[in-house]
PLY file of the C-alpha trace (Angstrom):
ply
format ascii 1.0
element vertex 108
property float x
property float y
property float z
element edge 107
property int vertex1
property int vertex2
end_header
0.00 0.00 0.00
1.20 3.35 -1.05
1.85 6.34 1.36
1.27 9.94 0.55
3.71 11.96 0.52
2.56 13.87 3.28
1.90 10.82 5.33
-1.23 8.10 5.73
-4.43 10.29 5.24
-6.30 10.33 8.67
-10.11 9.16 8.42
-12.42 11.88 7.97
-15.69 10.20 8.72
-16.68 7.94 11.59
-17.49 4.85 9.04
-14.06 5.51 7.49
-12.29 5.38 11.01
-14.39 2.35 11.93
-13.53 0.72 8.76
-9.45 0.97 8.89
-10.17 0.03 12.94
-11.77 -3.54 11.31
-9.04 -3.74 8.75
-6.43 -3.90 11.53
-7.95 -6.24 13.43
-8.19 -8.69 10.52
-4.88 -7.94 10.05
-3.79 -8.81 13.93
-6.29 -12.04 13.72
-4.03 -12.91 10.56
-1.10 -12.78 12.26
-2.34 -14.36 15.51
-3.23 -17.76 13.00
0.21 -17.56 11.56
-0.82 -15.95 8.51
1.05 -13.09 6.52
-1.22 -10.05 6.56
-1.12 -7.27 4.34
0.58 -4.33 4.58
-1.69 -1.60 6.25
-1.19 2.06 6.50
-0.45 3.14 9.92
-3.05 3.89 12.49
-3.78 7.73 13.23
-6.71 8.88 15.77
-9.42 10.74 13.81
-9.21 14.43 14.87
-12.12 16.94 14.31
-15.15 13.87 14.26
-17.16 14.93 17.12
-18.43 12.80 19.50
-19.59 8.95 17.50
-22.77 8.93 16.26
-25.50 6.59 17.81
-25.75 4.45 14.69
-22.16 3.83 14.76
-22.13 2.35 18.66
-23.34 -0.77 18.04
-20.48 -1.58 15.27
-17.73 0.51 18.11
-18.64 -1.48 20.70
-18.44 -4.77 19.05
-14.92 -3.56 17.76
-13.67 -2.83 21.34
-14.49 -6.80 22.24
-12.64 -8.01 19.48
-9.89 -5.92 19.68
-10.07 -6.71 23.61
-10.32 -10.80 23.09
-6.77 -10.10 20.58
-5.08 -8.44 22.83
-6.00 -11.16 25.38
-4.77 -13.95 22.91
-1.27 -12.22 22.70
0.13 -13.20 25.71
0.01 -16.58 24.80
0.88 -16.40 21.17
3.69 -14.94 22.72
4.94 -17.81 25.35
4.15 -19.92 22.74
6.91 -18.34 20.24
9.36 -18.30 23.19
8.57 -21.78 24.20
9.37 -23.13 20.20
12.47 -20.59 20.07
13.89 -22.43 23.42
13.20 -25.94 21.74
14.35 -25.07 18.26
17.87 -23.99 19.76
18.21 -26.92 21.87
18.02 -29.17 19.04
19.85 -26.94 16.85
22.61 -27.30 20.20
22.16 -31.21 20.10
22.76 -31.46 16.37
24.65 -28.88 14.64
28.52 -30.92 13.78
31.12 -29.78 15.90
33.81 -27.80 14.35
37.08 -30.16 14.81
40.35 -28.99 12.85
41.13 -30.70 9.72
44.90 -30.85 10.28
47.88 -29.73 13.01
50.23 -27.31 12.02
53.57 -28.93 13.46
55.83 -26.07 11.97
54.31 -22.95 14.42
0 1
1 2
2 3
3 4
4 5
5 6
6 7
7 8
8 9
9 10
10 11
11 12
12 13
13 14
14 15
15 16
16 17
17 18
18 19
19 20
20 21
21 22
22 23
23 24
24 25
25 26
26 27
27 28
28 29
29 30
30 31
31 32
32 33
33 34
34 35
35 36
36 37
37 38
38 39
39 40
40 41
41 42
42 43
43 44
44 45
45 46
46 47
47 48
48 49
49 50
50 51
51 52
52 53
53 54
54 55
55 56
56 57
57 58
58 59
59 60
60 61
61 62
62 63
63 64
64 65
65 66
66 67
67 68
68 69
69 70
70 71
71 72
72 73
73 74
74 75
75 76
76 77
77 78
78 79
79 80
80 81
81 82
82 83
83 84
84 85
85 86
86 87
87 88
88 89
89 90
90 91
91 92
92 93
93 94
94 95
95 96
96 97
97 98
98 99
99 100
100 101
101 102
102 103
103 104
104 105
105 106
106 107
């Protein structure tokens, strides 16, 4: 995704803002199942919206759970990486071939 050149474009409606909030958290769900996501532009607060409308608080507040439940699942995504790291060096450790010196230099 391309950038502006006078940086990402902040969202100028409360669907827009909404929308680009959903986005990320697809995003964060794709990364939580091990999936690539896409590139996203960055996130920047919506200035100068006003307060939400009432039609949009339904759709907020259903946001603010998921994005609550992923940041819940992170902690153990992880001690789960950690845990594999740990392993994955141990039998790199157990079976990577010593270095031993192919000859003696009897002349030093």
């Amino acid at each position: 995704m391309t950038t502006p050149p006078n940086g990402p474009r902040r969202p100028v409606t409360w669907r827009e803002a909404l929308d680009r909030l959903e986005a990320h958290a697809d995003n964060a769900e794709r990364m939580l199942q091990g999936r690539r996501a896409p590139d996203s532009t960055p996130w920047h607060p919506p200035t100068e919206l006003g307060p939400i409308p009432d039609e949009f608080l339904p759709r907020a507040r259903a946001l603010l759970e998921r994005q609550q439940r992923l940041m819940a699942a992170i902690p153990g995504i992880l001690s789960d990486t950690r845990q594999q790291q740990r392993l994955t060096e141990r039998v790199r450790d157990a079976t990577a071939t010593r270095s031993v010196p192919v000859y003696l230099d009897i002349t030093a």
